[in-house]
Wavefront OBJ file of the C-alpha trace (Angstrom):
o trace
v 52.497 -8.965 56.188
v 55.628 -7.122 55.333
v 55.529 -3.396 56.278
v 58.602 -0.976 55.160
v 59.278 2.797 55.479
v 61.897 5.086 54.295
v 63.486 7.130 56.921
v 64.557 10.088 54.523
v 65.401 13.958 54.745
v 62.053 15.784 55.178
v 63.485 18.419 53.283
v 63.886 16.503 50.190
v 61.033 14.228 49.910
v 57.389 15.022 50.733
v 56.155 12.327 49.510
v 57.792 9.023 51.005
v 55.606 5.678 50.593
v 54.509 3.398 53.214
v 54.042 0.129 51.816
v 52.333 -3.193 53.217
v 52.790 -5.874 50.507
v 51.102 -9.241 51.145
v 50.856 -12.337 49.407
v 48.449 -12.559 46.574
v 45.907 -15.182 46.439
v 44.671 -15.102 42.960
v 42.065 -12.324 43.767
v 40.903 -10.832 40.516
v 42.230 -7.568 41.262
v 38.840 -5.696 39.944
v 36.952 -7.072 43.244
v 39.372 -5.292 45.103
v 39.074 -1.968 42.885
v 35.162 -2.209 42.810
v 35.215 -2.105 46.875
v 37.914 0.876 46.848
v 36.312 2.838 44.362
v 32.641 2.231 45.174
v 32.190 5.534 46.248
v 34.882 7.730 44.791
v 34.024 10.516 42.342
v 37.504 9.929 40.704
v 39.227 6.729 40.164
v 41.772 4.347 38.205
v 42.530 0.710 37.056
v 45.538 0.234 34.940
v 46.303 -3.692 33.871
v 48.388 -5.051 30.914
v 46.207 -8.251 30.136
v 48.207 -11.647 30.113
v 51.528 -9.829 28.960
v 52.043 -7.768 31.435
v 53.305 -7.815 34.979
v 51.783 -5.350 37.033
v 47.755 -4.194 37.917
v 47.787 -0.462 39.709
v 44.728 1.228 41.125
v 43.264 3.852 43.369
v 41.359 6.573 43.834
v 41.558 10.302 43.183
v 42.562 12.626 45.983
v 43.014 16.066 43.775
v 41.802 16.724 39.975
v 44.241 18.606 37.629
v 42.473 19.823 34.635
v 43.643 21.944 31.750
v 42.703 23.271 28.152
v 44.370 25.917 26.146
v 46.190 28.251 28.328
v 44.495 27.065 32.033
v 45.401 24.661 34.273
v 43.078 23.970 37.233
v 44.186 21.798 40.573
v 41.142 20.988 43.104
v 41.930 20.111 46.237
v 39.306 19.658 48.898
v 36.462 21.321 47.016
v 39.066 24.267 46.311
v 40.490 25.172 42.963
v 44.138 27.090 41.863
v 44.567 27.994 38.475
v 47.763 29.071 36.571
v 47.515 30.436 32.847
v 50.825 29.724 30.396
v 51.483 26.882 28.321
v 49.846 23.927 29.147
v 53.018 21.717 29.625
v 54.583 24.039 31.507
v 52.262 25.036 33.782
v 51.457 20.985 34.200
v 55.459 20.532 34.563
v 55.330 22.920 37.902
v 52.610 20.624 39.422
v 54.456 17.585 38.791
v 57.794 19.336 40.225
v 55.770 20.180 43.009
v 55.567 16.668 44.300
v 58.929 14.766 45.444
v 59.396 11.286 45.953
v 62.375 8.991 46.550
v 63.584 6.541 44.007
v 62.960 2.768 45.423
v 63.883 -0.218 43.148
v 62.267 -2.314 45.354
v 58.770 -1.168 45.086
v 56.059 -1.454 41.780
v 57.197 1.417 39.142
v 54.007 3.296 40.123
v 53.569 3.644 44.033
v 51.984 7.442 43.527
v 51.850 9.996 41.197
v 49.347 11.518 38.579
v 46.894 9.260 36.461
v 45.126 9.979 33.664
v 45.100 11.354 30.062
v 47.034 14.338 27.990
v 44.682 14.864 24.873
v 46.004 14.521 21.485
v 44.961 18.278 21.462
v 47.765 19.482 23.924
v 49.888 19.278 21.114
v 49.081 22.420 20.702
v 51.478 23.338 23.955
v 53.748 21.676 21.918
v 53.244 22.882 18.276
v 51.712 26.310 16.414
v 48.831 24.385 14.799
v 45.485 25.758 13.137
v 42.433 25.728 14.549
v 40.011 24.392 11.953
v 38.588 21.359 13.812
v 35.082 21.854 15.760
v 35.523 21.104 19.680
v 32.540 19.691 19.837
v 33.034 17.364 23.000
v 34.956 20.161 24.858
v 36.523 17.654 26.789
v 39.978 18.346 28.857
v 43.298 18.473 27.164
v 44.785 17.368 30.210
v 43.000 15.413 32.931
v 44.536 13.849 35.698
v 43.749 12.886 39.206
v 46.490 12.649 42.011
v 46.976 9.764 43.493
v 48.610 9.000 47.187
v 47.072 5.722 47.954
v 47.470 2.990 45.198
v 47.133 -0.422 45.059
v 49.750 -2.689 43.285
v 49.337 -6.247 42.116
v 52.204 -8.139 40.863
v 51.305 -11.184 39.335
v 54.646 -12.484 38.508
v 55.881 -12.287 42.194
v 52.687 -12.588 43.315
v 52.605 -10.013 45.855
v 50.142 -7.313 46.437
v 51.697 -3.741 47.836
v 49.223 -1.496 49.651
v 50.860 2.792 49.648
v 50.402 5.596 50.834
v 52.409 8.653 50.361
v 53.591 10.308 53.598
v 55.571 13.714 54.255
v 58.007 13.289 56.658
v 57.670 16.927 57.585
v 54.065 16.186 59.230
v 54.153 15.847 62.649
v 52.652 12.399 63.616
v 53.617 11.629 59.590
v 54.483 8.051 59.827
v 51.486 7.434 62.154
v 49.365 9.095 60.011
v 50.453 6.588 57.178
v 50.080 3.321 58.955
v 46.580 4.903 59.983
v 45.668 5.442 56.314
v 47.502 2.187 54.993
v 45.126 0.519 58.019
v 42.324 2.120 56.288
v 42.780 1.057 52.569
v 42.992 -2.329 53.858
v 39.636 -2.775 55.575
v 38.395 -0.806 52.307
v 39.558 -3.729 50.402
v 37.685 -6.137 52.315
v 34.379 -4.365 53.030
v 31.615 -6.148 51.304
v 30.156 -3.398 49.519
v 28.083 -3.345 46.318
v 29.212 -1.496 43.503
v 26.094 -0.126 42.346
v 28.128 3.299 42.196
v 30.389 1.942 39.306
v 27.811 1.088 37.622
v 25.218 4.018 37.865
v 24.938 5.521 33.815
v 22.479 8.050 32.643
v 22.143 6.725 28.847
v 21.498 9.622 26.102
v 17.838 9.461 23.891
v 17.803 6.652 22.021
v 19.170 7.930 18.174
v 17.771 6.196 14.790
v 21.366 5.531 14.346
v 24.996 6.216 14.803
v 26.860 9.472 14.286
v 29.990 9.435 11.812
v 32.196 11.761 11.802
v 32.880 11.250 7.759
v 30.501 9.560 5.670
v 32.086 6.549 3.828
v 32.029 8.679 0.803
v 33.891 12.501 3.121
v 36.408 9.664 3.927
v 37.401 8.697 0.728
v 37.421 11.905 -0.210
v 39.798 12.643 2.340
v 42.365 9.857 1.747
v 42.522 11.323 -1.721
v 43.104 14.775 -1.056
v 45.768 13.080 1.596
v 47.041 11.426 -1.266
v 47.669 14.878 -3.559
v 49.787 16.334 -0.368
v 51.633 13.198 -0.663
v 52.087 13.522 -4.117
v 53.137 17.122 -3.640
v 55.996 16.067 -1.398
v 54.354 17.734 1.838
v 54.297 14.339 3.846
v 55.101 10.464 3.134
v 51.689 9.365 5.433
v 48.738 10.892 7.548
v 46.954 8.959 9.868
v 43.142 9.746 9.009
v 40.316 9.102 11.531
v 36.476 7.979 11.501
v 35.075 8.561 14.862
v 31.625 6.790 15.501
v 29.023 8.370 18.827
v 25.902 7.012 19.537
v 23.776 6.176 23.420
v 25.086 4.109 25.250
v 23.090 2.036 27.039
v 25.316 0.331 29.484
v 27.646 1.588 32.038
v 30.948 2.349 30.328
v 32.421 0.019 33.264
v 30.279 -2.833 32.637
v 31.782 -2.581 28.842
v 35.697 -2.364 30.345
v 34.943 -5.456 32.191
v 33.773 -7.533 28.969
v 36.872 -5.615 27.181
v 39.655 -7.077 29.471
v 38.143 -10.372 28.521
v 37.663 -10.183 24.928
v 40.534 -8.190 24.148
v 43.441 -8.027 26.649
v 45.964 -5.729 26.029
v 49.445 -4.718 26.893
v 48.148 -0.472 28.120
v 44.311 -0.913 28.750
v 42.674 0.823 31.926
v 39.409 2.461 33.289
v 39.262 6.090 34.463
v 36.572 7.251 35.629
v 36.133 11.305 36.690
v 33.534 13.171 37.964
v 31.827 14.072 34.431
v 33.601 11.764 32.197
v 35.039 7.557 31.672
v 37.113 6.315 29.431
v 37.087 2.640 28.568
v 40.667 1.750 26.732
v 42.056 -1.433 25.379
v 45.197 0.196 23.693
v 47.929 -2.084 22.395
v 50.674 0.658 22.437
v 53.190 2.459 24.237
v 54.072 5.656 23.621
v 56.899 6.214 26.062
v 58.292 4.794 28.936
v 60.371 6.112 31.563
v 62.389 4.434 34.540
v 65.040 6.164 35.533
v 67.358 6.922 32.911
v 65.913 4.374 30.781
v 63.661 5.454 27.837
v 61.636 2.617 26.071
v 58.536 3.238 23.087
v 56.761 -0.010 21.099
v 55.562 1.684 17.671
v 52.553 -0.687 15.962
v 52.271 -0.006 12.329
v 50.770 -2.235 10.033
v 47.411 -4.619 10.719
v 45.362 -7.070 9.389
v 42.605 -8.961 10.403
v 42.452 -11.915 12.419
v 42.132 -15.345 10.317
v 38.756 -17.135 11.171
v 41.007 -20.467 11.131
v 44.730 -20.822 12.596
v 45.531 -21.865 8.974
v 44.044 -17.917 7.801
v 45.257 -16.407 10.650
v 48.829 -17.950 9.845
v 48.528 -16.891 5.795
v 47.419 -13.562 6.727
v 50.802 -13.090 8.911
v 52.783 -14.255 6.779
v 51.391 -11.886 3.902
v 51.674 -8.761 6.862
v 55.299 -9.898 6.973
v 55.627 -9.992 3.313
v 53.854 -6.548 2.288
v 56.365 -4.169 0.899
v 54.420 -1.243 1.753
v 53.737 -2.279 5.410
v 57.547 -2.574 5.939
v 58.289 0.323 4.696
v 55.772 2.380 6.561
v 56.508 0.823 9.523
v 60.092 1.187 9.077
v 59.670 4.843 8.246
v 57.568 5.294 11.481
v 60.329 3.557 13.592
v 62.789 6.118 12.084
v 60.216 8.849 13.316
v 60.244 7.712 16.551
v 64.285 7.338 16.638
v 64.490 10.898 15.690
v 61.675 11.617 18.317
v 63.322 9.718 21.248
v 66.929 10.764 19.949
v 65.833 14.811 20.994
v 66.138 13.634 24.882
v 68.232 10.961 24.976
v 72.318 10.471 24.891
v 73.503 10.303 22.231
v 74.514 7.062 20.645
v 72.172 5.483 22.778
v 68.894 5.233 20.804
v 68.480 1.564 19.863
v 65.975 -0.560 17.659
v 65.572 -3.818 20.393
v 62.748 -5.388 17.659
v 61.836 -5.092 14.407
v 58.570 -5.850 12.792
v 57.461 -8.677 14.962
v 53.849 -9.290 14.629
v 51.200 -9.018 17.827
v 47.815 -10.662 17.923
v 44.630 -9.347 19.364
v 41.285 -10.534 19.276
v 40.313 -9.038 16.207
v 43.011 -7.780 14.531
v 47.447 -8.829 14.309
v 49.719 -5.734 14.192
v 53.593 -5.370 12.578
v 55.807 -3.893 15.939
v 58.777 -2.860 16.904
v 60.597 -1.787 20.231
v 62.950 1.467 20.697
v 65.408 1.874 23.223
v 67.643 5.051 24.328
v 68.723 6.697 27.646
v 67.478 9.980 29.055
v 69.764 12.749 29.039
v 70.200 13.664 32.795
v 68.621 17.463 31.737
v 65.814 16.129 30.434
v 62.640 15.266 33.004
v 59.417 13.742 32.168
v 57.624 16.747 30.573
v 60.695 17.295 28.437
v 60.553 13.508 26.976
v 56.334 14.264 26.710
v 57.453 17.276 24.130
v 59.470 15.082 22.229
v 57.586 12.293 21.587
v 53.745 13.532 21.658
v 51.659 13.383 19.984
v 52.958 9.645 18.501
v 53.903 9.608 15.092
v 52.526 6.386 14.311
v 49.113 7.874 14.861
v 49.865 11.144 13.052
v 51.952 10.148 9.995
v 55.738 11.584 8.547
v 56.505 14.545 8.935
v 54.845 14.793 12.126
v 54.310 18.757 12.213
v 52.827 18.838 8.681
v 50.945 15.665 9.295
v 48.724 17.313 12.051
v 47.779 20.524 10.268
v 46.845 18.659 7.997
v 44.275 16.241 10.296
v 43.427 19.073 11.807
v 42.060 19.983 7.801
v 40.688 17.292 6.641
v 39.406 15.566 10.351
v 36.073 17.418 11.211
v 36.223 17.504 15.123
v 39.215 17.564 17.887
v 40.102 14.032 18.385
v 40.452 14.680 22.447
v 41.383 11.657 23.888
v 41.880 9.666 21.004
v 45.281 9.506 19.981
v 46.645 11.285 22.921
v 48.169 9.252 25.630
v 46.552 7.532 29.269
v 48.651 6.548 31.867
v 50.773 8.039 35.030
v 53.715 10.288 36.177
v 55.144 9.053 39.362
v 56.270 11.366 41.723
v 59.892 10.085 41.655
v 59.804 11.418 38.175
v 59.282 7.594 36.338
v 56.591 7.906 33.560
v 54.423 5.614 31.521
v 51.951 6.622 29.002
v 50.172 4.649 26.122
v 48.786 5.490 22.734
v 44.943 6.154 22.992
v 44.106 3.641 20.500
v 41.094 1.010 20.711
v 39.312 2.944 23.165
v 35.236 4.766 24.258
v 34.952 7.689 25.911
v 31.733 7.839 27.639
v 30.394 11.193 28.262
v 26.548 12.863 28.378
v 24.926 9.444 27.911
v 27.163 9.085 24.864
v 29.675 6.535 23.376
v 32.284 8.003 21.003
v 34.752 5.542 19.438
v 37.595 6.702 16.889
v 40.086 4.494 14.857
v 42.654 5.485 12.489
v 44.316 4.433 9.150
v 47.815 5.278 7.813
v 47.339 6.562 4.306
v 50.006 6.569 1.645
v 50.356 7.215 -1.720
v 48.947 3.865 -2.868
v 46.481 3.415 -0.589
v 42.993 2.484 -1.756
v 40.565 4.473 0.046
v 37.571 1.956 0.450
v 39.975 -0.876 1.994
v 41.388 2.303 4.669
v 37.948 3.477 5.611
v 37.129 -0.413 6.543
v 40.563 -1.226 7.726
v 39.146 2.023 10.278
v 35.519 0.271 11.329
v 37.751 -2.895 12.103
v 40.060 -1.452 14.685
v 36.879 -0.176 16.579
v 34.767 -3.328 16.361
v 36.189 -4.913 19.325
v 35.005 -2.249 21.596
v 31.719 -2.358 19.669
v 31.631 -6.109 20.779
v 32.170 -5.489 24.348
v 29.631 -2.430 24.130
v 26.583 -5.455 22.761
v 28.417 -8.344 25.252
v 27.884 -5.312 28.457
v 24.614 -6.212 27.933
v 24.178 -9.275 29.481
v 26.410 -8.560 32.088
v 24.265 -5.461 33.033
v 21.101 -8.175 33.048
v 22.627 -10.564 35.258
v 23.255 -7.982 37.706
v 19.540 -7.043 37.573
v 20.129 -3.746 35.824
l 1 2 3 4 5 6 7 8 9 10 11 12 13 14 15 16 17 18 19 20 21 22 23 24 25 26 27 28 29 30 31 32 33 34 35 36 37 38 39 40 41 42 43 44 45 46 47 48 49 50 51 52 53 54 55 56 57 58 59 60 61 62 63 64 65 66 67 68 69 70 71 72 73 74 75 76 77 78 79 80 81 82 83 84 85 86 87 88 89 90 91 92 93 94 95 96 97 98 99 100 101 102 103 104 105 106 107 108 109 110 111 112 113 114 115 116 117 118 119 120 121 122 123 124 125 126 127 128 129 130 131 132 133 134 135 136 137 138 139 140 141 142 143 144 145 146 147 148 149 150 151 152 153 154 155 156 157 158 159 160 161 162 163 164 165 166 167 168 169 170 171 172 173 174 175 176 177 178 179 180 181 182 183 184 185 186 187 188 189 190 191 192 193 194 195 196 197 198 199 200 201 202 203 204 205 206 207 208 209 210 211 212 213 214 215 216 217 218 219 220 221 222 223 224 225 226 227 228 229 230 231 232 233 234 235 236 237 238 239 240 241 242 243 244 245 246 247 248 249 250 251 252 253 254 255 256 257 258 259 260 261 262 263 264 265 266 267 268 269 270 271 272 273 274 275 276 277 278 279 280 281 282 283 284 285 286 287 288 289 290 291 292 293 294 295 296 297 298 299 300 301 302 303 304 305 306 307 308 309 310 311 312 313 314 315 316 317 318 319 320 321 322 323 324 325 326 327 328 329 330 331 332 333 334 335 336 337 338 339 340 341 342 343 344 345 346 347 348 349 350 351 352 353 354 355 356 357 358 359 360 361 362 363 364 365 366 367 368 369 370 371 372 373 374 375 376 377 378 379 380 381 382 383 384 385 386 387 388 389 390 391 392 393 394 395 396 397 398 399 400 401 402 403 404 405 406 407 408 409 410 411 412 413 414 415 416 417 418 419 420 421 422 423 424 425 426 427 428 429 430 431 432 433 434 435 436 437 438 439 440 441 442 443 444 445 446 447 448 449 450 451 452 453 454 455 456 457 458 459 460 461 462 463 464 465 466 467 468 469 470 471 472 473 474 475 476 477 478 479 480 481 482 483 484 485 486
């Protein structure tokens, strides 16, 4: 067991880690999360599937919550609140945390976790307010986090942190106390009934849309006159499915991670609210002065043959109208990145490769640049959120017009989940591909770009495809409730 510590200026840092790392043997790291979070009102688990390198998780020590002009931190059963905008405001909390920059440790070793709703834009941009709220969930929702758990599967190392001040008497002690701690806690055999406990809703005769097939067509063609009109070039339009669920929405992330890894999927669970998200896409990335963003635009379905699945790629490839929507999203997010980055240095790394998932292949591309030293993580949130790729070209007019023609706030959907570190490092996905579990409900959303020549039955079905694999996982829970006895 390696232990390390910073020795830094308590004035500057107040949050220095403490880190154990061990070798890993292969532990799925969900065993260890399901003993840490057993009995935590808030917690995290953030994994990239096969692609990725890194598995972080922990628990909640602090809640910050905001909508419209509030923001709310709990600490301890207490509560401050600050009105202003909601970046802002979220921007001082952030600032208030300080934390050294360590190349040696996992990108995230403590921070914030969570989700900014794709209504925040609103701290962002004057938009209307047309759309019924009707899940009055959180437009920003984060827990802090000073313990984490990091799991490197390429090194194959496992880092236990905690976050000391150095200004604490007995600090350091304190730390290897605590770090002492969240080790037994990952070795206690301890049931995770608590992850599991789910109040479903009242059985409905069926599901909820929020269009009917016939509302959405309607609104892909009214979509279509703005186009026409020269207002925008695309709008991402939504269908967002609810109905009971009858399963605990973490028995349905742990059938999701198997039927669908992806490169940004996670759990969160809060006090009065889980999300369940298999998302394929960054938004933004931040490491130091390094910017990075993956825009997906353009899908089809997966082949039920390799042969199929080989045509249908090659005809994704091949579409005119793909490539140019997807190039004309890229150029969105250019312009996007380009507001906080140096200029010159904005980059296109990939273009238009193609991505398979378990139901569905995507066209994607990867953006570089490098952050302008004036520019912190809140500033590169403004300039990039809410994606365009889920919001269309030009992003402004895109939105009012969602917020039109879309019946309900979208919340989390099509905002971003992920975590600010407090040495000012940031990544965030797309909310895309994902449940959000609240009241005994399931609500699922998914998105199609439309264009001028779109065909309005083959968008509403392209929409119903993108959700089914968290429909799957919903039906495949099932089993994995019984065999637990529940």
């Amino acid at each position: 067991m390696d232990e390390t510590t910073v020795d830094l200026d308590a004035g500057r840092f107040d949050c220095v880690p403490v880190v154990w790392r061990l070798p890993w043997d292969g532990t799925d790291p969900l065993v260890w999360y399901e003993r840490l979070a057993a009995d935590a009102p808030a917690s995290f688990f953030l994994e990239s599937g096969s692609r990725g390198r890194y598995t972080f998780f922990g628990c909640g020590a602090s809640l910050v919550v905001g909508k419209g002009d509030v923001l709310a931190v709990t600490r301890g059963g207490k509560a401050a609140r600050w009105r202003g905008n909601l970046l802002a405001r979220l921007r001082e909390v952030l600032a208030a945390r300080r934390a050294p920059r360590w190349p040696g440790l996992p990108p995230f070793f403590g921070g914030f976790v969570g989700y900014v709703a794709y209504d925040a834009a609103r701290a962002i941009e004057r938009l209307p307010a047309r759309a019924v709220d009707d899940l009055a969930l959180p437009e920003v929702y984060l827990m802090e986090a000073r313990e984490v758990v990091a799991v490197d599967h390429e090194a194959r190392d496992v880092y236990l942190i905690v976050c000391a001040d150095p200004a604490e008497p007995g600090g350091w002690t304190a730390a290897r106390k605590r770090l002492e701690r969240l080790a037994a806690r990952l070795e206690r055999p301890v049931a995770a009934d608590a992850l599991y406990a789910w109040r479903p809703a009242a059985k409905a005769p069926e599901p909820r849309y929020s269009f009917t097939r016939a509302g959405f067509e309607a609104a892909v063609r009214r979509v279509q006159d703005y186009i026409a009109a020269g207002d925008v070039f695309q709008v991402n339009l939504s269908v967002r499915r609810s109905q009971p669920l009858e399963v605990p929405p973490y028995a349905v992330y742990r059938v999701l991670r198997r039927l669908n890894p992806s490169p940004y999927m996670g759990y969160l669970r809060f006090p009065d609210l889980e999300i369940v998200c298999g998302s394929p896409e960054l938004l933004v990335r931040v490491t130091g002065e390094e910017l990075a963003t993956r825009p997906i635009a353009g899908t089809r379905r997966r082949g039920s043959t390799s042969e199929e699945d080989e045509a249908l790629e090659r005809e994704l490839l091949a579409n005119e109208k793909e490539r140019a929507e997807h190039a004309m999203l890229v150029d969105l997010v250019r312009n996007d990145l380009g507001r906080v980055a140096v200029y010159g240095t904005v980059r296109v790394d990939e273009l238009m490769v193609v991505e398979r998932y378990s139901h569905v292949m995507h066209l994607v591309s990867h953006v570089r640049g490098r952050r302008r030293t004036d520019a912190d993580a809140v500033d590169v949130l403004r300039a990039v959120f809410p994606g365009g790729t889920i919001t269309g070209a030009p992003k402004v007019r895109t939105m009012e017009i969602i917020e039109e023609l879309e019946p309900f706030r979208r919340g989390p959907y099509t905002g971003s989940i992920g975590w600010f570190g407090y040495q000012g490092d940031m990544t965030l996905n797309i909310v895309i591909r994902t449940l959000v579990a609240k009241d005994g409900w399931a609500h699922v959303q998914a998105g199609a770009g439309i264009v001028i020549d779109s065909q309005p039955a083959a968008e509403y079905e392209e929409c119903l495809n993108k959700a089914q694999a968290l429909w799957q996982a919903v039906e495949e829970s099932r089993a994995e409730v019984g065999r637990r006895g529940g």
